[in-house]
C-alpha positions in Angstrom: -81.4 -8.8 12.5 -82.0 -10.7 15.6 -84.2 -9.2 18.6 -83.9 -11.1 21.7 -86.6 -10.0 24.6 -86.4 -10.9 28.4 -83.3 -12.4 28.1 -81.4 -14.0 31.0 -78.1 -15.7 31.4 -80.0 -19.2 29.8 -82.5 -18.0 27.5 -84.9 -15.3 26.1 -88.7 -15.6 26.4 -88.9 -14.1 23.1 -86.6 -14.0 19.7 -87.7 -12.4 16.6 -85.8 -12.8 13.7 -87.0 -11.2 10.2 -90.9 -11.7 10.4 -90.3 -15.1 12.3 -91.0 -14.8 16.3 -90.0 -18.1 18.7 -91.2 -18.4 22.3 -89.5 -20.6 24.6 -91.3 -23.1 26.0 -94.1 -22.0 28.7 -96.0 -23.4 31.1 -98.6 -23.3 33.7 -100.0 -22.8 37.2 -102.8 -25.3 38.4 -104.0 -28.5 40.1 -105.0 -30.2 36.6 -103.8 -30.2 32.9 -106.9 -28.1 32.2 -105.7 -25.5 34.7 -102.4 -25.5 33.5 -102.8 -25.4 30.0 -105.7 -22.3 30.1 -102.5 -20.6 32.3 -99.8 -21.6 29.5 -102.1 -20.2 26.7 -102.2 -16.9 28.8 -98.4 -16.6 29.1 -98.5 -17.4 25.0 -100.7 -14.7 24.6 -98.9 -12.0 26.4 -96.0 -12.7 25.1 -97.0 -13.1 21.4 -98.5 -9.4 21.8 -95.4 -8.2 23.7 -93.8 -9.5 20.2 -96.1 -7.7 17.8 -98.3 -10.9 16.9 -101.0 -13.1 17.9 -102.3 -16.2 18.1 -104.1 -15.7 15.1 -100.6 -15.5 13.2 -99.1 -19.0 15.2 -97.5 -20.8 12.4 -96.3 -23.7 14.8 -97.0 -25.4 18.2 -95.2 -27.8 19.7 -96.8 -29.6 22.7 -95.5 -31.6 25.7 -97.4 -33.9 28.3 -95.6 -35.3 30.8 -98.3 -38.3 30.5 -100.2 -39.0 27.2 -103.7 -40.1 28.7 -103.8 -36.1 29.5 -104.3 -35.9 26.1 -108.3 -35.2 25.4 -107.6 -32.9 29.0 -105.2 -30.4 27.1 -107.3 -30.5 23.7 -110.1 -29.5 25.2 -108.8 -25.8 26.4 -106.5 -25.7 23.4 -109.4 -26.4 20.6 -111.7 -23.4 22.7 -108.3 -21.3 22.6 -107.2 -21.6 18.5 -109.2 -19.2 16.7 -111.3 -21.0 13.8 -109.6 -21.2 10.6 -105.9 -20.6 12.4 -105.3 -24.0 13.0 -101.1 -23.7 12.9 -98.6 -26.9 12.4 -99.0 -28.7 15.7 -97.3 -31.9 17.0 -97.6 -33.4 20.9 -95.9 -36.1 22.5 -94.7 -37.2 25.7 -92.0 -36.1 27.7 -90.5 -35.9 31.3 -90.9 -32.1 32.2 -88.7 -30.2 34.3 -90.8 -30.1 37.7 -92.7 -33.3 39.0 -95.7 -31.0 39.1 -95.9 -29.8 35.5 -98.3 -31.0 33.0 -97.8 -29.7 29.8 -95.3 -27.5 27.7 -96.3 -25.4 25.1 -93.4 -24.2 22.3 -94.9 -21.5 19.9 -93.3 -20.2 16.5 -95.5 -17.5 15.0 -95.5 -14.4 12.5 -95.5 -10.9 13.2 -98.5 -8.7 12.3 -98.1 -7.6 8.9 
């Protein structure tokens, strides 16, 4: 079974299927990558609870900077954010983003609760 949540014409901000739950990409409000990666995290976090997880149960992150040499920026707030010991997968790379202003992309895949 597949549960789609806030679904629109293009996407849903949340899909669970079997114990797997996928977030589409978020992003955040601010002036620098700091700002807008504490935002992002938020969004991550409401929605993983909206799901029925956490961030405690992220098996996956996927992370994009529209300019590397942000890099240590956007560690920073994540490495405060990850709980210890709940590391998940992670890669980050580079990418043009969809609005000149945006600084970083977050893509989360996690497990539900048990």
């Amino acid at each position: 079974m597949i549960t789609r949540m806030e679904t629109g014409t293009r996407m849903s901000k949340i899909v669970i299927h079997g114990q797997t739950v996928y977030l589409c990409g978020q992003v955040g409000a601010g002036a620098t990558v700091a700002d807008q990666t504490r935002d992002c995290l938020s969004r991550v976090d409401a929605l993983l609870e909206q799901a029925g997880s956490s961030r405690e149960h992220i098996l996956q992150a996927i992370i994009w900077l529209a300019d590397m040499a942000d890099f240590a920026e956007m560690n920073a707030v994540w490495d405060a954010w990850v709980p210890e010991g709940h590391a998940p997968a992670r890669a980050c790379g580079e990418a043009r983003l969809a609005r000149d202003e945006l600084r970083v992309e977050i893509i989360v895949t996690a497990a539900l609760k048990a």
